[in-house]
N, C-alpha and C positions, 0 to 999 in steps of 0.2 A: 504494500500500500504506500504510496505517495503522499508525504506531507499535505500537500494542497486538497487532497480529498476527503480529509476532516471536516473541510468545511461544506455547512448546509447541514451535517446530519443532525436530529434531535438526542440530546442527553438524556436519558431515561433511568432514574433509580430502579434497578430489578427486585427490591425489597418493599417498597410500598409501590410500585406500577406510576409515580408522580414522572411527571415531566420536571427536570432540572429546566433546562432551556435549547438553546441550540446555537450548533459552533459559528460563530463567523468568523472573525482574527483572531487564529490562536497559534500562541507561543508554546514552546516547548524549555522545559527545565532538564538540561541535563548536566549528569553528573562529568567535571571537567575530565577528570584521572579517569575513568572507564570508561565513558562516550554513552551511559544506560541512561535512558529518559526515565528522567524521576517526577515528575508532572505534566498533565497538561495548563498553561494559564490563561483563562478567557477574559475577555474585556466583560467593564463592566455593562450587566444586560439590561438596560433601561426601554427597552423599544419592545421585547417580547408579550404576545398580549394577552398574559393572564397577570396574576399578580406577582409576580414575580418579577421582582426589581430589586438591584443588586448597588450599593456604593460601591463597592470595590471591585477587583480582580477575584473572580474564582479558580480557585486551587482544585485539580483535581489528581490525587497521586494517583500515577500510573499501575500501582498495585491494583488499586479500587477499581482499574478497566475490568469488566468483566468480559466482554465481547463487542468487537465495531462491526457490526453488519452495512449494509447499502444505506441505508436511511437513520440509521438506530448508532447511538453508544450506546452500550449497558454500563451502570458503574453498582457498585453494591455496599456505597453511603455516598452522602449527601457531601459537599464539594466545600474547603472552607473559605469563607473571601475574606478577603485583605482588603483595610480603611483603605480608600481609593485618594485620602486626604493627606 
């Protein structure tokens, strides 16, 4: 999978079935010394339209991936954000 193709899919908690939200610009954290991506980092989601609105950057560690399908992340907790301030 290609970086670039992250984007569009929906985030989806596989533990309660909630929508997190969905990727637009997103960063990756990786670790410098072994090259392992230790997060995804998402801007903050102010535009997505349910109630979910975010000040910060959401944090979601790569462990917590559960599965990228075509449309779909799975993650299996909920994402933590960072003061965007």
């Amino acid at each position: 999978m290609l970086f670039s193709e992250l984007t569009g899919k929906v985030i989806i908690d596989i533990d309660s079935g909630g929508v997190i939200g969905s990727v637009g610009d997103v960063d990756l954290m990786v670790d410098e010394e072994t090259g392992k991506i230790e997060s995804l980092l998402l801007p903050p989601m102010r535009s997505f339209p349910r109630e979910i609105v975010s000040e910060g950057a959401a944090v979601i560690a790569w462990d917590d991936v559960v599965k990228i399908g075509d449309e779909v992340i799975m993650i299996s907790k909920e994402p933590f954000y960072r003061n965007g301030k």
